[in-house]
C-alpha positions in Angstrom: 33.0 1.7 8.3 31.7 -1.5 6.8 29.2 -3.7 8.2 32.0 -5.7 9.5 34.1 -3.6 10.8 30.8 -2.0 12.7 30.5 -5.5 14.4 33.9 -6.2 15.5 34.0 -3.2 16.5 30.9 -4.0 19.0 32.2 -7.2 19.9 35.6 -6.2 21.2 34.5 -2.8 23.5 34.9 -4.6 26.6 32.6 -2.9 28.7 29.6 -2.8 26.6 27.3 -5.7 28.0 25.9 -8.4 26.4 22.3 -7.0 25.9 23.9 -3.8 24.3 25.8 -6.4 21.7 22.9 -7.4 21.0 21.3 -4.5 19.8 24.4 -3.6 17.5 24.2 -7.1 15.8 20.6 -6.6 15.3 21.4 -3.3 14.0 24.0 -4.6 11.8 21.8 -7.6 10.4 19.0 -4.6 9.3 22.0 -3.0 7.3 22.8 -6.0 5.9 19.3 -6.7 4.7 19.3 -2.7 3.1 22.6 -3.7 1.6 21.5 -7.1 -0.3 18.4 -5.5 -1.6 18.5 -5.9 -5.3 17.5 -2.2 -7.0 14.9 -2.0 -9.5 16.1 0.9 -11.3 16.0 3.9 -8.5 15.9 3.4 -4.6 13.3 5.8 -3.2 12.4 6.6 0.8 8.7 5.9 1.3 7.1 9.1 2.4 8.7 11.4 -0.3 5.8 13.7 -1.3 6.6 14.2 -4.6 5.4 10.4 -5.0 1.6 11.4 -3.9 1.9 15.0 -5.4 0.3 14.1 -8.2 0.3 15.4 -11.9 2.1 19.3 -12.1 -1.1 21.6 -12.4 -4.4 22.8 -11.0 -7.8 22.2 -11.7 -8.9 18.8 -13.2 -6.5 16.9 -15.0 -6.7 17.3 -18.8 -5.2 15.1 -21.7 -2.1 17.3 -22.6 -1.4 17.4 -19.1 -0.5 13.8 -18.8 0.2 13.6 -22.2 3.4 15.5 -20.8 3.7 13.3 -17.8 3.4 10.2 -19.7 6.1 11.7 -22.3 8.6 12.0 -19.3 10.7 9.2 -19.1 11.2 9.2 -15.4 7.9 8.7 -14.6 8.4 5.1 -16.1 11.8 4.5 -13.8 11.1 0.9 -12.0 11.3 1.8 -8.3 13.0 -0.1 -5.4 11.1 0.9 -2.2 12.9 2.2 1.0 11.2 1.7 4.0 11.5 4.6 6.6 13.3 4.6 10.3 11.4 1.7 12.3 9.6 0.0 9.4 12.9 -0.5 7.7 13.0 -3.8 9.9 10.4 -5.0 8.3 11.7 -4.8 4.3 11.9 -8.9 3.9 8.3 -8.9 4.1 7.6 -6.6 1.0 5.7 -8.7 -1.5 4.2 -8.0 -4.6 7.0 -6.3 -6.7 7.8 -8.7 -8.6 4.3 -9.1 -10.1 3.2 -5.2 -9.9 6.5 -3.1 -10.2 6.3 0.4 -8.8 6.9 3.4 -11.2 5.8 6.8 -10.8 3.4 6.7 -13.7 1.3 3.8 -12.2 1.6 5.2 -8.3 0.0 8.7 -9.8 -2.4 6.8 -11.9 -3.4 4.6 -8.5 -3.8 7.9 -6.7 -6.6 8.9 -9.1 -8.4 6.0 -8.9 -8.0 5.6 -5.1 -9.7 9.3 -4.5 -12.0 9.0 -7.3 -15.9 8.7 -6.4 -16.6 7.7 -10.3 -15.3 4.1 -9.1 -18.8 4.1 -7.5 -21.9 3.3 -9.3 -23.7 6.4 -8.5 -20.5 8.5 -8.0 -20.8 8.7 -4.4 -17.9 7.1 -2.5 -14.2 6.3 -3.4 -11.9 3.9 -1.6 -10.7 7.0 0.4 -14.6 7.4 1.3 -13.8 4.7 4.1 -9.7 5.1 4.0 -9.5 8.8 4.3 -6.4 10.4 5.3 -7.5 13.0 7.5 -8.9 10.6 9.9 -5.7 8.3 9.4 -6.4 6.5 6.6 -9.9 4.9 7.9 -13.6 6.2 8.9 -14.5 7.4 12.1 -17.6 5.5 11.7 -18.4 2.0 13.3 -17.9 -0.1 10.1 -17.7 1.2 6.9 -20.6 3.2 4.8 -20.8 2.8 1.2 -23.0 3.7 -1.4 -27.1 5.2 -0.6 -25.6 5.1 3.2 -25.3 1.2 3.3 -23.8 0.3 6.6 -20.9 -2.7 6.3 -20.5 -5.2 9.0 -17.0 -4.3 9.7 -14.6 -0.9 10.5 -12.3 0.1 8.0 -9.1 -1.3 8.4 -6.2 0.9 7.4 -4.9 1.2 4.0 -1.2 2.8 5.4 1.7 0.0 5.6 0.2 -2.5 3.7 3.1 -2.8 1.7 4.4 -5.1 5.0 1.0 -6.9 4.9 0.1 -10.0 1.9 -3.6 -11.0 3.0 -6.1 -8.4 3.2 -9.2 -7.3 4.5 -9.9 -8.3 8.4 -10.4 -12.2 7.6 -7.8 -12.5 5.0 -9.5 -12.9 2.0 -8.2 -11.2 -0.4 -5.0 -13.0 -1.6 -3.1 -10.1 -2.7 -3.3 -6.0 -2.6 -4.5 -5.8 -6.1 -7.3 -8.3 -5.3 -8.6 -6.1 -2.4 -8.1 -3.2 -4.2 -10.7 -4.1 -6.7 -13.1 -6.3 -3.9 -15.2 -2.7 -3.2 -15.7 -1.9 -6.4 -18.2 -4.8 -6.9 -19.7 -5.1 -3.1 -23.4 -3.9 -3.7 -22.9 -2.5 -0.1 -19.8 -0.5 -0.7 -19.4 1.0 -4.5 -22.0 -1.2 -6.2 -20.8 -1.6 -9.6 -19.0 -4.3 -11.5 -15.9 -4.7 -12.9 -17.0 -4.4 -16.6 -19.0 -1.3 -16.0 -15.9 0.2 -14.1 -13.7 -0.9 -16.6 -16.2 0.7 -19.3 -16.7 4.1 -17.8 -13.0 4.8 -17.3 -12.0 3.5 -20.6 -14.8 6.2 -22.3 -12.9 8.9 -19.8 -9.8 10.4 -22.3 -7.2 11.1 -19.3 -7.5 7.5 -18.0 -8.1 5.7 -21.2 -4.4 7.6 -22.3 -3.1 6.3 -18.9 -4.0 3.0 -18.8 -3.0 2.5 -22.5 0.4 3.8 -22.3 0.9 2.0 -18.9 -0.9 -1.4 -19.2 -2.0 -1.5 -23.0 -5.6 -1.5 -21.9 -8.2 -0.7 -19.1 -8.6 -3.9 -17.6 -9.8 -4.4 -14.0 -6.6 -6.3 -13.2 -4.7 -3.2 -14.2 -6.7 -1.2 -12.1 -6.2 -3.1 -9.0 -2.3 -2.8 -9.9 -2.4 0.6 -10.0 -4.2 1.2 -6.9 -2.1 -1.4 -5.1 1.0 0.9 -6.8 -0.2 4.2 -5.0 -1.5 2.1 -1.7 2.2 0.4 -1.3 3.9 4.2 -1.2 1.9 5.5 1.7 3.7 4.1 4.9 3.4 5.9 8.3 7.3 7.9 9.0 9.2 8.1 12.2 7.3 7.9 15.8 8.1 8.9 19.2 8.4 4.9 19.7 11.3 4.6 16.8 13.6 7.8 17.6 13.4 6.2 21.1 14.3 2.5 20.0 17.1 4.5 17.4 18.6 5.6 20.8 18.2 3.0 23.1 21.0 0.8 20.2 23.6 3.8 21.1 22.7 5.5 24.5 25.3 3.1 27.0 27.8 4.4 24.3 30.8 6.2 26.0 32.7 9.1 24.9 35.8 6.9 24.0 33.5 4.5 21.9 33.5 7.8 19.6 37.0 9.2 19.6 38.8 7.2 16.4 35.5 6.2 14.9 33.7 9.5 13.2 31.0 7.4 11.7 29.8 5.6 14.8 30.0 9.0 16.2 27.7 10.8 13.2 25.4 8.0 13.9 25.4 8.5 17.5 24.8 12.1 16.9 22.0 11.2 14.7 20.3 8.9 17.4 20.7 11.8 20.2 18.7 14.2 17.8 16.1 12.3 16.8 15.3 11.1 20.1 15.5 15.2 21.2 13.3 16.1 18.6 10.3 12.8 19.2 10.3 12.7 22.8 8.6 9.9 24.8 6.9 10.9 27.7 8.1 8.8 31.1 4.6 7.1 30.9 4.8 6.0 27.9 8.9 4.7 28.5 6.9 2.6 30.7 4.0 1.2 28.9 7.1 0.2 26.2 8.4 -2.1 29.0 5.3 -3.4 29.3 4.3 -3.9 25.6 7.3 -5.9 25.4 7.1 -7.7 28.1 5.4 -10.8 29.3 3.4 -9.1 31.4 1.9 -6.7 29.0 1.4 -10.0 26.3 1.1 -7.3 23.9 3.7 -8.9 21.5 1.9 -12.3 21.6 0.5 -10.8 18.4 1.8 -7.3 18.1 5.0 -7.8 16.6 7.6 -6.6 14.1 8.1 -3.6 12.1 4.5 -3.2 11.7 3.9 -3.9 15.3 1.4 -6.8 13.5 1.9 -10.4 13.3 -0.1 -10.6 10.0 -2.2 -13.7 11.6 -5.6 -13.9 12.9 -6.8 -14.6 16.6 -10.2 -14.5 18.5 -9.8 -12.1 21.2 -13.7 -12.4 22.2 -15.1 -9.5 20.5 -18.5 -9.7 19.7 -18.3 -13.5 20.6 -21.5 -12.7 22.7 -24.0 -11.7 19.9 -26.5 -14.2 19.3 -25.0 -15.1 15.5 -20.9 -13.9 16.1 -19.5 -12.9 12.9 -17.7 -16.2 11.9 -14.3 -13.9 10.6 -11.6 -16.0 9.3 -13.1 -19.3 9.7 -15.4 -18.1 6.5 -12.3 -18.0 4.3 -10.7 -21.1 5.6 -13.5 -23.2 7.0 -11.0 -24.2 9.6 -12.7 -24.4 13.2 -10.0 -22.6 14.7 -10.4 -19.7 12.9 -13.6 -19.2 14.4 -14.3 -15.8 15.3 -10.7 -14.5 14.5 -9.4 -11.7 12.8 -6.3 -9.9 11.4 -4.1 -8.2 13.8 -4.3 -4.6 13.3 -1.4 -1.9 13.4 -0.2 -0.3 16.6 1.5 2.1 14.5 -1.0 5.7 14.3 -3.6 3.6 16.1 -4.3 7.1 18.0 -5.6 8.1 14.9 -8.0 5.6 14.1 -10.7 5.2 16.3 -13.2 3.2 16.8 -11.3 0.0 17.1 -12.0 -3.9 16.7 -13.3 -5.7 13.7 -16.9 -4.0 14.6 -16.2 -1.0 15.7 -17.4 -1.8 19.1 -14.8 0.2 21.2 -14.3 4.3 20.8 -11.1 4.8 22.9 -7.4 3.1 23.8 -8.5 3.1 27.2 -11.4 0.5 26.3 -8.9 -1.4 24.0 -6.8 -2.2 27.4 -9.2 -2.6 29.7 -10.7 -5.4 27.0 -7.4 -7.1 27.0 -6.8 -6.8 30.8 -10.2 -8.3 31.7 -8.8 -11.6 29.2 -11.6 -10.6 26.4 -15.0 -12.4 26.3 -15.0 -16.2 26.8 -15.2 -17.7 24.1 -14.9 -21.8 23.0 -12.8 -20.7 20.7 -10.9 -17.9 22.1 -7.2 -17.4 21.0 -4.9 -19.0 23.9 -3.4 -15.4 23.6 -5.7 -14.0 25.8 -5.4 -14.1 29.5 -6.3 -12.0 32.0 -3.2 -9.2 32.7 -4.2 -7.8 36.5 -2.6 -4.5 35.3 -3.0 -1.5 37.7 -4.5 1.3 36.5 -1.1 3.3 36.2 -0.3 0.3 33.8 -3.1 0.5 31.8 -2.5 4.1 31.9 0.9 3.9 30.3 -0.1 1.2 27.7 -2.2 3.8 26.0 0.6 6.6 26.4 2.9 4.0 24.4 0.1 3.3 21.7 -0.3 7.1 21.1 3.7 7.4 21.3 4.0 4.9 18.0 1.8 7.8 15.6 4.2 9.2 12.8 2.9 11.6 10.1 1.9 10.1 6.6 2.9 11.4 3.1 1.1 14.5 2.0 -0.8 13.5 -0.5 -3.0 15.3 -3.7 -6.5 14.2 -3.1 -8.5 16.4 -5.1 -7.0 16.7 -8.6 -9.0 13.9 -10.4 -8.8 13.4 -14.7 -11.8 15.6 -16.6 -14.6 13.7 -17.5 -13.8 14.3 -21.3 
């Protein structure tokens, strides 16, 4: 069936209503997007392991062991990225491929560097020192700790999805991936080095050296940040509860006769039933859904899209009570109204990634809602967002059911095979 034929189809089944139409045409759009996407060479699904698996072997990695990688051709491919179920929505928002290609070669090369402590003047901490994945890609600490146990003065954001995400760091900053990617290598709080003596220590190490000579003709710092940007784009958060469940709610008012003459409408039907068996939302958490999406709930005043992020910055009153606030995005733009506001974080795996807020300041979801149901901190310049919800407790009860129902699994991935130091 083609894309058309899916939507006439839609449009002339009498009894489906309006709101279910809808949902089909949105579906369709989402195809069309997938359809239009130009290829680079090979489409690959985000969340494959064997893109994190790193190089074939055990122990550290030696020179003719990626000798051999390099010498396979594949490993060069130019890669067009497929987002998984749910974040698929959000493909027009990919950036960055057209300056930093992804290939195989500089996605392993990225995976190094990102769990490598030697980034680190003392070789102590790595980027996954405060973006670990077994505590879902962040730090269970307050704000971040870098190098002789330096305290930062912010948590660690995430470092899953941001292929969805342009500006980083929590006031913006950094313009681009690859410019954040190489920001903590010369903070004096996080890895204090610098960029030349980074740049000079992997360049005297053989295994990068031959990596970054064959991929970007030199070790340059700009070519690190692209190849930790490379590796960072790849790791994206699969299927949750919250997607099966949205999967299913485009095809559940489906009848039986909708399926009869039409074998693909009913493979994707039978698709949708599964996956919504298998991920299972509790009826609390159905609930705090309706509410998330709902005016009541105001969660999508800035919780939006595929990311469930707006990729803008508000002040929501945190830590706009301390005797010098942290002055957040207004330090990048200078812009009053950016006074004391900060990037939307990801609902996606947030169950994972406590403590939450720019600071740290809150250990649970049940703090997060009760912060935003109380209408934050007053503030002179608090976000017009905020409001006070008068939720009951059985509301705020299911909003944090619904947060914890939006956590997929991330892509294994090798974190202890690092290059030998010669």
């Amino acid at each position: 069936m083609t894309i058309a034929t899916f939507v006439t189809h839609i449009y002339r089944t009498s009894h489906v209503s309006v709101f279910t139409r809808v949902r089909y045409f949105s579906i369709a759009v989402i195809l069309l997007v997938l359809a239009t996407t130009v290829v680079r060479g090979e489409q690959v699904l985000l969340g494959d392991p064997a893109l994190t698996a790193g190089v074939p072997g055990n122990g550290p990695i030696s020179v003719p062991q990626i000798e051999t990688w390099l010498d396979d051709e594949h490993n060069f491919t130019e890669l067009t990225p497929v987002l998984p179920l749910g974040l698929s929505q959000g493909s027009s928002q990919i950036t960055g491929l057209d300056e930093n290609p992804l290939t195989r070669a500089k996605i392993e090369l990225g995976r190094q560097l990102y769990f490598d402590p030697r980034l680190s003047v003392d070789s102590t901490v790595s980027c996954a020192s405060c973006h670990d994945p077994s505590m879902g890609y962040t730090a269970q600490t307050k704000t971040g700790v870098g190098i002789k146990g330096q305290a930062g003065g912010r948590n660690s954001p995430v470092s899953f999805n941001r292929i969805l995400s342009d500006k980083q760091f929590w006031d913006g900053r950094a313009g681009s991936l690859e410019e954040q990617a190489v920001g903590p290598i010369a903070n004096p709080i996080e890895m204090g080095f610098t960029h030349e003596g980074v740049v000079k220590r992997l360049a005297s190490m053989p295994v990068y050296a031959k990596q970054f000579e064959t991929i970007f003709g030199s070790v340059t710092i700009d070519a690190v940040g692209k190849a930790i940007a490379a590796f960072e784009r790849v790791l994206v958060t699969a299927p949750s509860p919250y997607d099966y469940n949205e999967q299913w709610r485009a095809f559940k008012d489906l009848e039986p006769e909708d399926l009869e003459d039409d074998p693909e409408l009913a493979e994707l039907y039978a698709e949708a039933a599964a996956g919504v068996k298998s991920h299972p939302m509790s009826d609390s958490a159905k609930r705090g859904r309706d509410l998330f999406f709902t005016e009541k709930g105001n969660c999508t005043a800035c919780h939006v899209g595929a990311n469930l992020a707006d990729e803008k910055y508000h002040n929501i009153g945190v830590g706009m009570d301390h005797e010098t606030p942290d002055a957040g995005r207004h330090a990048v733009t200078k812009d009053t109204v950016d006074t004391g506001a900060f990037k939307t974080p990801t609902v996606r795996n947030v169950a994972l990634t406590a403590p939450y807020m720019h600071d740290g300041s809150m250990d649970t979801l049940e703090e997060v809602v009760e912060w935003y149901n109380k209408g934050g901190h007053p503030s002179r310049h608090l976000s017009s967002k905020i409001r006070p919800l008068n939720l009951t407790d059985q509301e705020q009860a299911d909003l944090v059911e619904f947060m914890r129902a939006c956590t997929g699994p991330t892509p294994p991935v090798e974190t202890s095979r690092l290059p030998a130091d010669a």
